[in-house]
C-alpha angles and dihedrals in degrees: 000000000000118000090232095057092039088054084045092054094041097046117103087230111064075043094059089044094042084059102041085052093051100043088037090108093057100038092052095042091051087051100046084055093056087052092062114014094175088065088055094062098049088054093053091049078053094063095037101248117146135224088040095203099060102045089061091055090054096038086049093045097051099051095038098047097031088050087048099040078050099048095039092053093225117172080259090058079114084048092060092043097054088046089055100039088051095045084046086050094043093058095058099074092038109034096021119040095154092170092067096059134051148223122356093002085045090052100040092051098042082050081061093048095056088048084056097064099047089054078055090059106038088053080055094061088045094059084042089047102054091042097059089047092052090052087043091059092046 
């Protein structure tokens, strides 16, 4: 492989923007919600999750903190895998039940779904990843 691309894929900083790219979807999501914190919670009665208020704290909690125990490489990084992984599984009953609809909405649905499982494994690779560079530095 050439030296350049090796330093590249060794280097903390495509790391760090491999990982913001990846758990891009759940850091801006749990600052958007920040932003506007009413529209959290309407989010949140939506879904039927009740009290409102709370769901959004923890909602808000799991993507900021498992994106930033993932990009900062931190012994947790699987930590922060496993919280985002749990809080991605845990839309699919309730914001993607792709097996009560039909045609073009059940297929739309099932197609984010999908995508949800690949998010599952590349956070995956990511815990796997910082904790091969941490081994690596030891």
């Amino acid at each position: 492989m050439n030296h350049l691309i090796q330093e590249i894929l060794r280097s903390r900083m495509f790391y760090v923007l491999a990982t913001l790219l990846l758990t891009y979807i759940f850091w801006w999501s749990g600052l958007s919600k920040i932003w506007d914190f009413n529209a959290a919670k309407m989010e949140m009665a939506h879904f039927g999750l009740e009290p409102q208020a709370l769901f959004a704290v923890l909602t808000i909690t799991v993507q900021l903190l498992g994106s930033w125990l993932i990009i900062s490489a931190s012994r947790l990084a699987w930590l922060g895998a496993l919280m985002l992984s749990v809080f991605t599984l845990s839309t699919i009953p309730l914001a993607h039940r792709f097996w009560e609809m039909e045609g073009l909405q059940a297929f739309l649905e099932q197609a984010l779904v999908q995508d949800h499982i690949s998010v599952i494994g590349g956070l995956a690779v990511a815990a796997a990843l910082a904790h091969a560079r941490r081994q690596a530095r030891s």
